[in-house]
N, C-alpha and C positions, 0 to 999 in steps of 0.2 A: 525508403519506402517501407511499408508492414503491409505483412496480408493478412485479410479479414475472410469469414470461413462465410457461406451465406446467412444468412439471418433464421434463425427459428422461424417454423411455418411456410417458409417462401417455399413455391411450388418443386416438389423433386424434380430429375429428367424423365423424361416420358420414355427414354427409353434405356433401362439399366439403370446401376450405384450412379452417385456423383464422383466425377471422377477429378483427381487433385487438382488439376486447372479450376475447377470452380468454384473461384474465391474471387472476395476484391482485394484490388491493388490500390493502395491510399499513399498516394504520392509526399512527399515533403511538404507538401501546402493545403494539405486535405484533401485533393479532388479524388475521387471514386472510379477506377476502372475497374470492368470484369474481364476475370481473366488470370490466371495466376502468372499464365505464358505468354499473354496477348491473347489475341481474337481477331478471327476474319470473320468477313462476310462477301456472300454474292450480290454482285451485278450483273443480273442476266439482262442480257437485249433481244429483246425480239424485232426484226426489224416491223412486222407490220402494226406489232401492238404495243411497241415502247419496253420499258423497264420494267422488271417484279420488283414489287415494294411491298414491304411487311406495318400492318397500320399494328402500335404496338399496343397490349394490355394498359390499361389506366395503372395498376400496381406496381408495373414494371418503369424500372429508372425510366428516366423521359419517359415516362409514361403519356400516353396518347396520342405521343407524335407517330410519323412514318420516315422507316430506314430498310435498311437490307438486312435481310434473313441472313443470320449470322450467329457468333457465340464463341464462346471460349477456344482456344484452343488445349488439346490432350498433350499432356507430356511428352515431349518427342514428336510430336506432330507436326511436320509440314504446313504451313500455310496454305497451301492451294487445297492439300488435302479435310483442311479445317472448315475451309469455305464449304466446299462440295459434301461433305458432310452434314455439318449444319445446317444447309440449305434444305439437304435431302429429308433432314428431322424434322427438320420445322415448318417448309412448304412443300415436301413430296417432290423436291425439283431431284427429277433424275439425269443422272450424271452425265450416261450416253446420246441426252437431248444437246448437249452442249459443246461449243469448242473454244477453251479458253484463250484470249487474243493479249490481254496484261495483268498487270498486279504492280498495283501501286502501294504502298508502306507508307504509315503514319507512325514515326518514330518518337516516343516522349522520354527517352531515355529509360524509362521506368518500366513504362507499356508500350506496345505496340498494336495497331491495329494494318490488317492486309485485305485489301478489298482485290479478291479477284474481278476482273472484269472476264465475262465470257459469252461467245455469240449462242443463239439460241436456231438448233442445224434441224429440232422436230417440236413441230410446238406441241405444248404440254399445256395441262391447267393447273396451278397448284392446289395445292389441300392443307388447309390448318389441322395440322397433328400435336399442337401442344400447347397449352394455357397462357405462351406468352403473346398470341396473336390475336386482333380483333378482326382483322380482317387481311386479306392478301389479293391484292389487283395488280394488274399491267397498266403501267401508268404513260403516256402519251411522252418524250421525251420535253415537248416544250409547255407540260403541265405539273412538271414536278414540283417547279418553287412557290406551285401554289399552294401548293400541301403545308399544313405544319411539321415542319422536319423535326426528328431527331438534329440537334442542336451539331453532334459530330458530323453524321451525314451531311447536312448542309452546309457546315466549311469546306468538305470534301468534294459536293459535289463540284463547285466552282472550277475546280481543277478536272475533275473527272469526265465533265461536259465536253468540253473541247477533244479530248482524249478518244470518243466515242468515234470519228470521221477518220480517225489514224486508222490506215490497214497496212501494216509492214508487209513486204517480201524479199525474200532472198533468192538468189538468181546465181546457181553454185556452176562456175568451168569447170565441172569434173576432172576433163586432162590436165588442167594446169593443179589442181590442187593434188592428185596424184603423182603427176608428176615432178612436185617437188622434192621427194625424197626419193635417193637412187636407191629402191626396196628389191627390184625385180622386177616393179608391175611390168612392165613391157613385154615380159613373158607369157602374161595372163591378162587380159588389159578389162576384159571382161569380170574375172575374180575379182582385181585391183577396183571397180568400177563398184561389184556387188559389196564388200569391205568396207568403202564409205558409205555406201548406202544406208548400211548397218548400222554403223556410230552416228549416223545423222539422223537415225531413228532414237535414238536417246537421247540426242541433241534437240530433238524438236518437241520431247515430252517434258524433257528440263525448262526449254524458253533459254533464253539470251535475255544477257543481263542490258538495260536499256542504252549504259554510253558505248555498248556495242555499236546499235544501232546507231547512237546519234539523236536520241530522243526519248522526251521525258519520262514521268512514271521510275520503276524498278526496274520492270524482267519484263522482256515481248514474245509472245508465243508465234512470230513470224508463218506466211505462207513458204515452202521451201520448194524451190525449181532445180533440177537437178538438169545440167546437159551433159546429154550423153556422144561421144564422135565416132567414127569408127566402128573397133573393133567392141570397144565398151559397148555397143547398142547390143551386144548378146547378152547383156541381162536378162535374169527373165522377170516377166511379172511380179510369181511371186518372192521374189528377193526384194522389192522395191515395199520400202515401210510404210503403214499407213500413216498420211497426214505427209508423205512427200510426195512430189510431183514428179515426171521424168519427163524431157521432151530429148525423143530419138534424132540428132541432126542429119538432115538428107546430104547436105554441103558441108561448110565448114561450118565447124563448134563454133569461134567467133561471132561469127553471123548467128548463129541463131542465140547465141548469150544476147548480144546486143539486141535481136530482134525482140527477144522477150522483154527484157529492159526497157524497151524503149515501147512494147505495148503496155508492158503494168504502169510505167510512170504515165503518159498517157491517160489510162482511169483515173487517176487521181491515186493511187498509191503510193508508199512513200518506198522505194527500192534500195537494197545492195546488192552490189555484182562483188562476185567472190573471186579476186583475182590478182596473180599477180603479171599478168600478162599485161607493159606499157600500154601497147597501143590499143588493147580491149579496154584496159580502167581509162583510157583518155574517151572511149568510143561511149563508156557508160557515164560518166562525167558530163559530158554533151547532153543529152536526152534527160539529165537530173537525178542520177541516180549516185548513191555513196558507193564507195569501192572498199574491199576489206581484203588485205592478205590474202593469200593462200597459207602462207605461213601462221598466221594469228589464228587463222580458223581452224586448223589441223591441232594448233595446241584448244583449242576448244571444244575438239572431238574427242581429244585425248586418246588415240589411237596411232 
């Protein structure tokens, strides 16, 4: 591959230098990505008004069609952070309206493009803040392919579509995944409880990479249910991270792991129970849900 710098006159960033991602990527056979590092872009959903979609400038590659607010990624830059970024440049979508649910990867060896997908938690309106946009609407989920797509977009969405109905959750035995290493918790069963809590607050900003879960796409930004038994129910508040759940069990942990389990799968959720307790993972197997270590998931807290 060679990279190519932009073209004389083509519109600067609106906002600052250009920064060394922004060039194209001319693959072994000609074709033309932007991007020096790749590019993401957002897919916001709102459930009651569909998808943001970016109707692009006539000047701009594919020009005229409609895709997602998106762009280069920055040297060193995260993908998710790329999306959330670009987005915020080019359609004013702010960060805190959203909770991202996956991230899929289009790999071309050369380039890569990362469509975050993320729910839409306060609705917003966007705003064109820079010359490569003609216009920006919330498009109805079953009125997208009547649009003239961006040509990438539209191979994408095929796959992205179905993807929209997945809402992962994870359903954590607290005791049991504590209690797998002889540390001391039983000491403290409480602290030991607060501890995971902790590293599953990192755990849930990262996402879980998808043959975690057992399901398509890259990375899943999972709902995360924590049970608590016991002694552990002296958590307090605010120790428990945002974007994790906790249910206090009145009876036995078990029971209430599985009773969760077995209401998320129910909605229509796709669930894992985190456990390595036999007769819970057979109890969550029954009701449709994946079962995941204790041990595998501790090495994914890395704690």
């Amino acid at each position: 591959m060679r990279i190519e710098p932009p073209a004389t006159g083509e519109p600067p960033r609106p906002h600052g230098p250009r920064d060394p991602g922004d060039a194209w990527v001319i693959s072994p056979s000609g074709e033309k990505y932007w991007g020096r590092f790749g590019a993401a872009g957002l897919l916001a959903v709102d459930p009651d008004r569909g998808v943001l979609l970016q109707h692009r400038a006539a000047w701009s590659h594919h020009g005229d069609t409609w895709g997602l607010p998106g762009g280069a990624r920055h040297q060193h830059e995260g993908a998710e952070a790329a999306a959330l970024r670009e987005s915020a440049e080019e359609a004013g979508v702010p960060a805190g309206a959203l909770r991202p649910r996956f991230m899929s990867v289009l790999d071309l060896q050369v380039w890569t493009y990362s469509t975050l997908m993320a729910d839409v938690r306060e609705p917003f309106e966007p705003v064109i803040s820079d010359p490569e946009s003609r216009e920006l609407a919330w498009i109805p989920v079953e009125d997208v392919e009547a649009l003239p797509l961006h040509p990438g977009f539209a191979a994408s969405w095929q796959k992205l579509r179905p993807l929209l109905a997945v809402r992962p959750a994870v359903v954590v035995d607290a005791a049991n995944v504590v209690g797998s290493v002889p540390d001391g918790w039983w000491k403290d069963r409480a602290g030991a409880a607060a501890r995971l809590l902790e590293a599953m607050g990192s755990l849930a900003s990262e996402g879980l990479s998808a043959s975690v879960l057992s399901l398509p796409a890259d990375r899943w930004y999972p709902e995360f249910l924590v049970v608590l038994e016991g002694r552990a129910c002296g958590v307090g508040e605010a120790q428990v991270p945002a974007g994790i759940g906790v249910v206090r069990a009145e009876g036995e942990g078990d029971d209430a792991v599985a009773g969760a389990a077995a209401r998320l799968a129910d909605s229509g959720r796709s669930v894992t129970v985190v456990t390595s307790d036999k007769e819970l993972a057979a109890r969550s197997l029954a009701v449709g849900a994946g079962v995941l270590g204790s041990g595998e998931f501790r090495d994914l807290l890395r704690y």
